[in-house]
C-alpha positions in Angstrom: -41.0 23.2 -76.7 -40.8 27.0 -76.0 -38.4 28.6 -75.3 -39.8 29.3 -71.4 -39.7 25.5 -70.8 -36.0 25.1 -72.4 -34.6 26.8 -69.9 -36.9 25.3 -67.3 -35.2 21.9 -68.2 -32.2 23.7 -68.1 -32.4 25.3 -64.7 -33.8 21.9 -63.6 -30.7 20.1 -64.3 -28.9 22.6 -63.2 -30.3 22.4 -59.9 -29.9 18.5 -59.8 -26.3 18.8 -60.9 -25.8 21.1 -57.3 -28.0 19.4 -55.1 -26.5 16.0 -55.6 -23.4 16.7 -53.9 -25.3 18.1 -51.1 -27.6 14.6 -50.4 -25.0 13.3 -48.2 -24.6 16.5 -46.3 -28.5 16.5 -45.5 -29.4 13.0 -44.6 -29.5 12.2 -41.0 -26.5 10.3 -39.7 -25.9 7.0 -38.5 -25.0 6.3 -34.9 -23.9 3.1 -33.9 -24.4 0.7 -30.2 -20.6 0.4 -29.4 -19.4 1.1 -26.2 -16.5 3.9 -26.2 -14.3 0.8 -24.2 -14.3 -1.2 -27.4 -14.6 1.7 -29.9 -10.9 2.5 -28.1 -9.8 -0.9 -28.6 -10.6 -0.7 -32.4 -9.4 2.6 -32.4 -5.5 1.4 -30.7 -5.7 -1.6 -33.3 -6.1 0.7 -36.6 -2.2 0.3 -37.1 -2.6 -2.0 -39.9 -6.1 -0.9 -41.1 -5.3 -0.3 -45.2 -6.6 2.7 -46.4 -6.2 5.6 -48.8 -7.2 9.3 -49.1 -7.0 12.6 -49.1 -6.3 14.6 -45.4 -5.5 18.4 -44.2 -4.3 19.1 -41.2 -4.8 22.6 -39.7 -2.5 23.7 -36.2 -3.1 27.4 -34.4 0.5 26.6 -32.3 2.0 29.8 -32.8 6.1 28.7 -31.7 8.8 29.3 -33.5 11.1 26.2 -33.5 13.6 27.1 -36.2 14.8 25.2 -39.4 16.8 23.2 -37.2 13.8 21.5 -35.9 12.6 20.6 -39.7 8.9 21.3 -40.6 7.3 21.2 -37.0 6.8 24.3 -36.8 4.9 24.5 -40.4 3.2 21.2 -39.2 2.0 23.2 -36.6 1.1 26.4 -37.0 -0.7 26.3 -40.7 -2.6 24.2 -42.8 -0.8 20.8 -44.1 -2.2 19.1 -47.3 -1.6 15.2 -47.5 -2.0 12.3 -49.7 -1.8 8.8 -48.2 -1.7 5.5 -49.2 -1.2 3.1 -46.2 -1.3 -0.7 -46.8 -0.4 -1.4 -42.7 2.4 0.4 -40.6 5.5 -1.2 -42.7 4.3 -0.2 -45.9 2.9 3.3 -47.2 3.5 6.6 -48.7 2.5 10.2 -48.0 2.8 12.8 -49.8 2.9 16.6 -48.4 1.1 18.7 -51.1 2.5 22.3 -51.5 2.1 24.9 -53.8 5.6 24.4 -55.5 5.5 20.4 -55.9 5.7 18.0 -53.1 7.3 16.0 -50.6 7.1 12.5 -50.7 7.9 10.2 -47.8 7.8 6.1 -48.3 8.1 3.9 -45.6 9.4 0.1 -46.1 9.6 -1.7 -43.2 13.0 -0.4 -41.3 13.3 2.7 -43.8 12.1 5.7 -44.9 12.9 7.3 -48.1 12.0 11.2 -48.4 11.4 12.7 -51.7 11.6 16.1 -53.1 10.0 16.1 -56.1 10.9 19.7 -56.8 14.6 19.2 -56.4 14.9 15.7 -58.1 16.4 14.4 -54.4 15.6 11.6 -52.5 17.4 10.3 -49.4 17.2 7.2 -47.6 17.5 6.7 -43.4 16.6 4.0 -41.6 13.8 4.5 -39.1 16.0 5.6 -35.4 14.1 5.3 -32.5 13.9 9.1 -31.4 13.1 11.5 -34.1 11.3 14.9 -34.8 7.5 14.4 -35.5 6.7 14.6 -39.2 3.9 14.7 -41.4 2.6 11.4 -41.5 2.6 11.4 -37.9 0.0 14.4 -37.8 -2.9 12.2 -40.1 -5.8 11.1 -38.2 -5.3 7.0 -37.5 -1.5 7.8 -36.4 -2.5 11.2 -34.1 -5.3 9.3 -32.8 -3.3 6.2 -32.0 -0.5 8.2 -30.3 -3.1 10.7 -28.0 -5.0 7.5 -27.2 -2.2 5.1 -26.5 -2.2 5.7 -22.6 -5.9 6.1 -22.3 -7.7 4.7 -19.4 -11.3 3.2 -20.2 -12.6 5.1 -17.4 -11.8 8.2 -19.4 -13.5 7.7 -22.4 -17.2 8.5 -23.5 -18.8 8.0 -26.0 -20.0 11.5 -28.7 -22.1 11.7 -31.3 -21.8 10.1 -34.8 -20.6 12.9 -37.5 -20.2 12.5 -41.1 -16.3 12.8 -42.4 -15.6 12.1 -45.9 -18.9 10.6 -46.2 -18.5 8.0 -44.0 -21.2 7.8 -40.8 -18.3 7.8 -37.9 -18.8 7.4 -34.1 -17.6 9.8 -32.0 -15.5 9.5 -28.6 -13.5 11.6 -26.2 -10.8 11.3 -24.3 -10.9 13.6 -20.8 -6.9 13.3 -19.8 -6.5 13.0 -15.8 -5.3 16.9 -15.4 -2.5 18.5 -14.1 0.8 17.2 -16.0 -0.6 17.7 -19.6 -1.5 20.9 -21.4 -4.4 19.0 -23.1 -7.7 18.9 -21.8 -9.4 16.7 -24.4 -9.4 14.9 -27.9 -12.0 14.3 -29.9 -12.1 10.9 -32.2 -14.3 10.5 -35.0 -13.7 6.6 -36.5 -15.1 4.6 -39.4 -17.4 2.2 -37.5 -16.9 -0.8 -39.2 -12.3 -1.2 -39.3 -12.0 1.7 -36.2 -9.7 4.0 -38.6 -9.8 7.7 -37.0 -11.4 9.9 -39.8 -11.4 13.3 -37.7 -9.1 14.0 -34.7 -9.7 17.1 -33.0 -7.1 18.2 -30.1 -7.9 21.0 -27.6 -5.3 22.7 -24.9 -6.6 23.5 -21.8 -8.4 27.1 -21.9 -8.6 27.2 -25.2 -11.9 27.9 -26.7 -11.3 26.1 -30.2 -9.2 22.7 -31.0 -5.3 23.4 -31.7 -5.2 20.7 -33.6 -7.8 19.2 -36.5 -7.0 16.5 -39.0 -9.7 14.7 -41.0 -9.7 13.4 -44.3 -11.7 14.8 -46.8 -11.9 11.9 -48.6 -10.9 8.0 -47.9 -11.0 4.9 -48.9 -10.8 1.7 -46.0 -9.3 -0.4 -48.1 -5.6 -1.9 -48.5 -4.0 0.3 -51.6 -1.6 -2.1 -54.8 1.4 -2.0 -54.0 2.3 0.1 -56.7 0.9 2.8 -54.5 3.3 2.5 -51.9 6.7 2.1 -54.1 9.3 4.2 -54.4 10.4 4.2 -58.3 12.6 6.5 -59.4 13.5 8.4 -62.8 16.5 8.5 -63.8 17.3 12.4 -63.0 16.5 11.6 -59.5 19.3 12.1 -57.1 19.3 9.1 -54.6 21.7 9.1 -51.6 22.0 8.1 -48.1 22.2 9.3 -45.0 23.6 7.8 -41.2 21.0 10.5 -39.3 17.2 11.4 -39.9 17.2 14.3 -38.2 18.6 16.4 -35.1 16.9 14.7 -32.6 18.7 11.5 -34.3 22.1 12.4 -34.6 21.6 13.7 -31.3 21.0 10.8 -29.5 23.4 8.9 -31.7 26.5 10.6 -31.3 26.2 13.2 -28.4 28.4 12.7 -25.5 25.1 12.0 -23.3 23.3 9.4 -21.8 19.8 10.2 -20.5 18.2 9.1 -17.4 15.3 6.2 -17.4 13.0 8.2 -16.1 13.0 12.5 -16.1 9.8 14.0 -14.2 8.0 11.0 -12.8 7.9 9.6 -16.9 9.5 6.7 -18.4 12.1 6.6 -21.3 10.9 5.2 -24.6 13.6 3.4 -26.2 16.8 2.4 -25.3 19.7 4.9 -24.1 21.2 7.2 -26.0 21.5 11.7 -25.5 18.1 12.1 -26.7 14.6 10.4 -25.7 10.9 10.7 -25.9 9.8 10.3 -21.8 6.3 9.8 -21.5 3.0 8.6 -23.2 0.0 10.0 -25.1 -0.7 13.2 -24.8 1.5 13.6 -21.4 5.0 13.2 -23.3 8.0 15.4 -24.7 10.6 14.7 -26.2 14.7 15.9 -25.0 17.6 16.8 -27.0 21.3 18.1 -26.2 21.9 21.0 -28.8 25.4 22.7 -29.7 25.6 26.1 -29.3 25.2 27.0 -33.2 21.8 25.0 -33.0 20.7 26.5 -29.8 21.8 30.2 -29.8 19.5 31.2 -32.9 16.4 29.3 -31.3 16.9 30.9 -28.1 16.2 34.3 -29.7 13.6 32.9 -31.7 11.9 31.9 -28.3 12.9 34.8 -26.5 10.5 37.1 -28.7 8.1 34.3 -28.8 4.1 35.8 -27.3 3.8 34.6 -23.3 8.2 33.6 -23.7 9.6 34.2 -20.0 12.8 33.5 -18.4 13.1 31.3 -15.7 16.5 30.4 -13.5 18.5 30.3 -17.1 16.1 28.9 -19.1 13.4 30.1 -21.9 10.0 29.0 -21.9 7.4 29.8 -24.3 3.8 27.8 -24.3 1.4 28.2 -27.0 -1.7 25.7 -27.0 -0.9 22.3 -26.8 3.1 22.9 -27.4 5.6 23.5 -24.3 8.8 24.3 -25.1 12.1 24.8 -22.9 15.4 25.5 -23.9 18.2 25.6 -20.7 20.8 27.9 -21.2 24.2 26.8 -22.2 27.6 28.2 -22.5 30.9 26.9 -24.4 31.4 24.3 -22.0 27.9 22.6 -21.4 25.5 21.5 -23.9 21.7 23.6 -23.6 18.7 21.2 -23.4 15.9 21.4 -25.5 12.7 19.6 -23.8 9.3 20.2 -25.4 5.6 18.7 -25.7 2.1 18.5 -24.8 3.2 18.8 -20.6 2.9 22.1 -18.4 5.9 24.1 -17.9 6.7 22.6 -14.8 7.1 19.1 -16.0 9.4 20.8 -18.5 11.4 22.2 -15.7 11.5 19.2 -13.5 13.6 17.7 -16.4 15.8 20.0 -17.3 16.9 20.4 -13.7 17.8 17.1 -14.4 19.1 17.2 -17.5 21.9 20.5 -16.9 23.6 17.9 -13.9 24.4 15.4 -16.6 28.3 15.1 -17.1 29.3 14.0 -20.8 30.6 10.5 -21.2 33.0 8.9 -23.8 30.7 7.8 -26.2 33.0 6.4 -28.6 32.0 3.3 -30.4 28.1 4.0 -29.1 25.7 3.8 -31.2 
């Protein structure tokens, strides 16, 4: 062989080596016959469809929230790597990839464990039933499931199929009724044959590109070993407990509150307590009574915020998808913090509500 047809073989192979990866990117995609009714139906039902895989989630909501308010702000505004391995919504693990280690969280039925691998910590909480939104909650099947969960029939369509992580998934889009929401539509992507969302893809209204996109990259519909889904750990682990998840927990726990059923027109989820999710789907926020140590720093925070204004004593700031209002408080009275995917006004209709509220003796509650 001379040496002219060496490397002809060579660049050959070569080419084949690049190419294959490309194959699936070039072939036509598969479209399937199902009706967006019952491709929402599989969609709602994904709960406890296993699967593993690799996901990144990427949010242009440009708020700042503080550290009070954990990693919603980072969940939001940036790029989130995650690893998952879901067996059905009582067992699984995600793991937030970062460029210093990772944080692990590991669900088993009533609790949560959350891992920091780079501090050798892990904590335990049982699951309350208002908390902040956390990673897991930003994958595709669970943001799907929650923007969807409200959705009438009649405003759903079908879209067209699109490849994501090389699986053929049919499209559908949800058109929210307007006026109370600040999103104008999502965009669904789901693996055709179990329903699981593969691609989510939420856009505000106005906005010219989605504010939120989550797809996997790569996934596998099948129900992961339970190994997968364990928490096991070494002996130079740390492992305590802890009464309260978060802010929005201990808030609703212990605060010397008790919402209202109803704020704005929107149902409570859960039972009473100071803090509550009101709302569904995509037309929901979420209210919390914050001290003055908690509320003070993320009143300046908002106050400098792009689009922040003033309005009879409180601050709101709106950035995409997110709403947030924070009533003003002094050393007396409690400020509110009411934010989600609803239009300033909803916002506002609450917390009118909210600043008449009188504290009650709480003791023993909770």
């Amino acid at each position: 062989m001379t040496p002219v047809s060496r490397w002809s073989v060579v660049m050959a192979v070569a080419l084949v080596v690049v190419a294959v990866p490309l194959v699936p990117r070039l072939l036509p995609v598969d479209d399937t016959e199902v009706s967006a009714a019952a491709l929402l139906e599989q969609v709602l039902g994904s709960g406890d469809v296993g699967h593993s895989g690799y996901a990144e989630t990427v949010g242009a909501v440009q708020l700042p929230v503080g550290e009070d308010l954990g990693d919603v702000g980072e969940l939001l505004a940036g790029t989130t790597r995650l690893r998952v391995w879901w067996q059905d919504e009582d067992a699984w693990r995600v793991d937030r990839l970062l460029a210093t280690g990772e944080r692990d969280l590991v669900h088993a039925g009533p609790v949560t464990v959350a891992y920091d691998y780079e501090d050798a910590r892990a904590t335990i909480t049982e699951d309350p039933d208002i908390r902040l939104p956390r990673a897991p909650d930003l994958l595709p099947p669970a943001l799907a499931r929650t923007a969807l969960e409200d959705a009438d029939p009649a405003d759903v369509r079908r879209t067209g199929a699109r490849r994501v992580a090389g699986v053929d998934a049919v499209g559908l889009r949800y058109t929210p009724p307007p006026g109370r929401t600040t999103v104008e539509r999502v965009d669904v992507w789901a693996d055709p044959a179990s329903g699981l969302p593969l691609r989510v893809e939420v856009r505000a209204t106005g906005s010219e590109d989605a504010d939120v996109v989550s797809a996997f990259a790569e996934v596998e519909v099948e129900r992961p070993d339970d190994e997968r889904v364990a928490f096991r750990p070494s002996g130079d682990v740390e492992v305590e407990r802890s009464e309260t998840l978060d802010i929005a927990d201990a808030a609703g726990r212990y605060a010397p509150f008790l919402v209202p059923e109803s704020l704005a027109g929107l149902g409570r989820r859960g039972g009473p307590g100071a803090a509550a999710v009101y709302g569904r789907g995509v037309t929901r926020f979420l209210a919390v009574p914050l001290r003055s140590r908690e509320a003070d720093p993320l009143r300046e925070q908002l106050a400098v915020a792009p689009g922040a204004r003033a309005e009879e004593g409180s601050t709101v700031a709106t950035d995409g998808v997110l709403t947030v209002l924070l009533t003003g408080g002094d050393d007396d009275r409690a400020s509110w913090l009411v934010a989600g995917t609803v239009t300033p006004e909803v916002l506002a209709e609450a917390a009118e509500q909210l600043v008449r509220l009188e504290p009650v003796d709480r003791d023993g509650d909770g």
